[in-house]
C-alpha positions as a Markdown table, in Angstrom:
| # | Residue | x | y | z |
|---|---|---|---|---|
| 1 | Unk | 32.1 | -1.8 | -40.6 |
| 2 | Unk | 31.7 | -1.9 | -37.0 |
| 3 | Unk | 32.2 | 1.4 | -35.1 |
| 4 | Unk | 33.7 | 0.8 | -31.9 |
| 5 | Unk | 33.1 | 4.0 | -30.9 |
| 6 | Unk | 29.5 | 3.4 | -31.1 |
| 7 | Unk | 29.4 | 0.0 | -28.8 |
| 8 | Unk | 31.8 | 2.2 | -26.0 |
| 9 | Unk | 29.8 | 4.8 | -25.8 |
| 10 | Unk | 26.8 | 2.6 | -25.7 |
| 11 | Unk | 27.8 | 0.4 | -22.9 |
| 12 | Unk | 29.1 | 3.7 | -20.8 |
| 13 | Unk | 26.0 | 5.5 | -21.1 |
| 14 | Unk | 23.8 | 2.9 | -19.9 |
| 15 | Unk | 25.9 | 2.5 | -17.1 |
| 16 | Unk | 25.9 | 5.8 | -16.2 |
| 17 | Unk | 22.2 | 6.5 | -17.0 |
| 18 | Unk | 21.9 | 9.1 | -14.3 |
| 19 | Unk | 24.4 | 11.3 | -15.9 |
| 20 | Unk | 22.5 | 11.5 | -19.3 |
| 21 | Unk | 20.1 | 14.4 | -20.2 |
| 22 | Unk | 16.2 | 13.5 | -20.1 |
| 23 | Unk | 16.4 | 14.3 | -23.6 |
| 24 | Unk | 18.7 | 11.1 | -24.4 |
| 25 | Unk | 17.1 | 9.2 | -21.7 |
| 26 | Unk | 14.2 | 9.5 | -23.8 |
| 27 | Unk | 15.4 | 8.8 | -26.7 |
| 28 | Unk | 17.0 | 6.1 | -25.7 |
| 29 | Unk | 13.6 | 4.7 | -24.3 |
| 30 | Unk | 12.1 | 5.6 | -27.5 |
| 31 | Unk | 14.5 | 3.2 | -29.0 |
| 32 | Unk | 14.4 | 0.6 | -26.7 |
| 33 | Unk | 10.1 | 0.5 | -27.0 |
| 34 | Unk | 10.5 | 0.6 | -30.9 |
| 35 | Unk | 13.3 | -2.8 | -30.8 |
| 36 | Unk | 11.0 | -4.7 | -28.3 |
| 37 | Unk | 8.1 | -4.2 | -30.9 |
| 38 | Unk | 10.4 | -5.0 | -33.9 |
| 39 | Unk | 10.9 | -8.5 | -35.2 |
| 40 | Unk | 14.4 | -8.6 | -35.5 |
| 41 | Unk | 15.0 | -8.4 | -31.6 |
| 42 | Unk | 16.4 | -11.8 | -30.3 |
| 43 | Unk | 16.3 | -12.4 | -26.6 |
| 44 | Unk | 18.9 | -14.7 | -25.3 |
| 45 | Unk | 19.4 | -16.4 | -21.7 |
| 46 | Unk | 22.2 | -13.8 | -21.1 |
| 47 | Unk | 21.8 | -11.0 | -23.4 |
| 48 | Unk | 19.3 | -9.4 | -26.0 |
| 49 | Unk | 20.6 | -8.7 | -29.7 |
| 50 | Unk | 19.6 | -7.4 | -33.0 |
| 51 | Unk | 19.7 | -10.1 | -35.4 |
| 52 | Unk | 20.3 | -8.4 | -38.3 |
| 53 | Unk | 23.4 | -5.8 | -36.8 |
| 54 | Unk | 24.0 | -8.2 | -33.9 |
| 55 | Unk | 23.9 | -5.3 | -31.5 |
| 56 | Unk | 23.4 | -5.5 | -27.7 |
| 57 | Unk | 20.5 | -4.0 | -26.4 |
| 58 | Unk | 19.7 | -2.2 | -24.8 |
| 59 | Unk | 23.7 | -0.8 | -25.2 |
| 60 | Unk | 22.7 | 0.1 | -29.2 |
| 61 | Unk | 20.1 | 2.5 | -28.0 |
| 62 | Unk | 22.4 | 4.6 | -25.8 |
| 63 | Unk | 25.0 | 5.6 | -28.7 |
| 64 | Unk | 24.4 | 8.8 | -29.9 |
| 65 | Unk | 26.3 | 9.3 | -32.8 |
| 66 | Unk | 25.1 | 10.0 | -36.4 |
| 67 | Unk | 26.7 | 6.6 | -37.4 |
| 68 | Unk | 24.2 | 4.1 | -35.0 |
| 69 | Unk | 21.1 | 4.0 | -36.4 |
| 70 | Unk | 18.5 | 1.2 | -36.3 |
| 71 | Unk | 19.6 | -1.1 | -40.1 |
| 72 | Unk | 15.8 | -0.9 | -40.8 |
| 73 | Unk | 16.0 | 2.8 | -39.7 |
| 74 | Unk | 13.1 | 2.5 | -37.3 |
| 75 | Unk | 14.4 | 5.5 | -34.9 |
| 76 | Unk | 12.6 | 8.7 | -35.2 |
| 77 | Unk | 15.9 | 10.0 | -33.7 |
């Protein structure tokens, strides 16, 4: 089940990147690095998704919460 939670909090923190600690910065650009190199990443004309959650990125690697993780749990955090 989709948390919308997740996706919110996800599209507000990378809009407002400058507000975010260096430590989530960098784990979000942990994240983002380990999608680019994963097969699963789909790159659209207009957006870039997960293919097997459907997730926007690079909005999926900006949620914190225990409930987003990667579905092939790549993320060290």
């Amino acid at each position: 089940m989709i948390d919308i939670s997740n996706i919110v909090e996800g599209w507000y923190n990378t809009i407002n990147k400058a507000g975010l600690s260096l430590d989530k910065q960098r784990i979000a650009e942990d994240r983002i690095k380990t999608c680019e190199e994963c097969e699963y990443m789909r790159i659209g004309v207009f957006y870039t998704d997960c293919a097997l959650c459907g997730c926007k990125l690079p909005q999926k690697t900006y949620s914190y919460k225990k409930s987003n993780v990667c579905p092939e749990n790549k993320w060290k955090e």
